[in-house]
Residue, then its C-alpha position, 0 to 999 in steps of 0.5 A: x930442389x924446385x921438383x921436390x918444391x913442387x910436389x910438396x905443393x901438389x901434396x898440400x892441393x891434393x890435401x886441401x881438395x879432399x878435406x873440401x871434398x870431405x866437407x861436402x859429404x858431411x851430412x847438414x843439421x837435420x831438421x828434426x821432425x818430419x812432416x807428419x809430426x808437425x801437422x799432428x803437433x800443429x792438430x793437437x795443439x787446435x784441440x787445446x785451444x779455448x773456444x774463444x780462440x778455437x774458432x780462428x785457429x780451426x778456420x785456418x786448419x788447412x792454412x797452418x798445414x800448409x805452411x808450417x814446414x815453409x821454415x824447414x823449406x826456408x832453411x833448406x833454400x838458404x842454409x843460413x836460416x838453419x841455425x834457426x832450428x837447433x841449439x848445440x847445447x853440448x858446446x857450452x858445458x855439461x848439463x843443464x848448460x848454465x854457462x849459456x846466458x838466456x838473454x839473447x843480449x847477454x849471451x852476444x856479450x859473452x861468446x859473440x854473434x858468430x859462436x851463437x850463430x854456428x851453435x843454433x839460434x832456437x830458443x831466441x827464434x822462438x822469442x822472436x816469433x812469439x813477439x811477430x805474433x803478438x804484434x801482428x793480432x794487435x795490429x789486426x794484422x790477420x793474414x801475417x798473423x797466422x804467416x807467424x802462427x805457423x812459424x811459430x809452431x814450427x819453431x816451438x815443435x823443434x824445441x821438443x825433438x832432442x835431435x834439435x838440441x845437440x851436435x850429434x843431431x843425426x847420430x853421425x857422431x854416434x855411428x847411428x846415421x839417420x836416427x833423428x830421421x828415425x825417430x822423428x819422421x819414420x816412427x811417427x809415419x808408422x805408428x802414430x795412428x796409435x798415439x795415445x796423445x794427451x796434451x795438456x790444455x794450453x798456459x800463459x807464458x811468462x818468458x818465451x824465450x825462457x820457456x823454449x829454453x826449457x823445453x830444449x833441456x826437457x828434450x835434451x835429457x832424452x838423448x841418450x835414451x833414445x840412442x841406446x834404444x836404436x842401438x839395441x833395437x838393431x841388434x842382430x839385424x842386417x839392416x832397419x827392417x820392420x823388426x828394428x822399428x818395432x823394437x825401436x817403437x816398443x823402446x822410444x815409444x814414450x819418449x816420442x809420445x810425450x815430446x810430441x804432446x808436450x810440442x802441442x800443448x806448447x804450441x796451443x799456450x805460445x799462440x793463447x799467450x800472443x792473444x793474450x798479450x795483443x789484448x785479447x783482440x776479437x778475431x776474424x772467422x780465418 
């Protein structure tokens, strides 16, 4: 009796070691878009700006560069920051998601901090650091303004790459392993020089918050289309060759042109909405 005690218990270890072992191999949340995305969003967005804002920003060209992947980085040192950069839309319903409340307050009242946590915390960091933002130019805070100018555009860029809305975000649930790095970095790296990108010039925003929140539904929509287009763009091939990102280009093309164009012209209208609120303070050379 004890023998068969015992080897029931080695099951159960030998059980809970490779559901752990599995855990470990799961692959974490993507992070959306590539380097080379955020700094040709974070470009873009300095050319929409109106010329009383322009100067600062293209002052701290290099600045903003630099820094906005530090919250990609900060995710990536501290796992917990990650739910900063994606929203799970599928775990509250269909689309368009109405059953997720988009004050921050009131979603914590209907599923708790912890379900809103697991699932992604996006368009309420957006809100956030638009807030940090304007709160920093109105202090004349210069050298943390633009700390959170970089923040935030990296925030609000994620909000338009559909692999940031969805807990499919690397096509693991899919079969399409790797697609979000895909679409959102190996496109852009090989093609961009080609974007006929056209933002649009920036608005004031009413609700940052509201606001992300629909550019995370704009993106989301686009899921299946782009998992179609890299299901048929590997057709008859052994692997992703030069082919495949041809044909994958020549299918997502648009999709990923105007995710990133509508990123810029978000970025430029959240940093002109945070002056704007501030009170138009006047602003230093960089």
């Amino acid at each position: 009796m004890r023998r068969k005690s015992l080897e029931v218990d080695r099951s159960r270890i030998r059980a809970f070691i490779a559901a752990l072992a599995l855990g470990t191999l799961l692959p974490a949340p993507a992070l959306a878009w590539g380097q080379n995305a955020h700094k040709l969003i974070v470009s873009k967005a300095i050319e929409t700006l109106p010329p009383e804002l322009r100067a600062y920003f293209e002052g701290n060209h290099a600045f903003l560069l630099q820094h906005v992947m530090d919250a990609e980085q900060t995710a990536n040192k501290t796992p917990g920051e990650r739910r900063n950069l994606y929203l799970y839309l599928e775990r509250y319903g269909r689309f368009p998601y109405e059953s997720l409340p988009r004050s921050y307050k009131a979603a914590v009242a209907k599923f708790g901090r912890a379900k809103l946590e697991a699932n992604g915390l996006l368009p309420w960091e957006v809100g956030v650091y638009s807030e940090r933002l304007t709160n920093a130019m109105k202090a004349g805070r210069w050298e943390e303004a633009r700390l959170d100018a970089a923040f935030l555009a990296a925030y609000v860029s994620q909000s338009h790459n559909p692999f940031s809305t969805t807990d499919n975000y690397d096509g693991q649930l899919t079969g399409q392993n790797g697609i979000s790095g895909r679409f959102g970095t190996m496109l852009i790296d090989r093609f961009s020089s080609f974007f006929p990108m056209r933002p649009n010039d920036p608005v004031f925003i009413e609700d940052a918050t509201d606001h992300a929140f629909e550019a995370c539904l704009s993106a989301h929509s686009w899921l299946e289309t782009i998992l179609l287009a890299d299901r048929n763009a590997r057709v008859g091939l052994p692997s992703y060759t030069d082919e495949y990102f041809d044909r994958f280009y020549n299918q997502a093309a648009a999709i990923l042109i105007r995710q990133v164009s509508d990123a810029a012209t978000d970025v430029a209208s959240y940093w002109m909405t945070a002056w704007i609120n501030a009170g138009r303070p006047a602003l230093p050379p960089r």
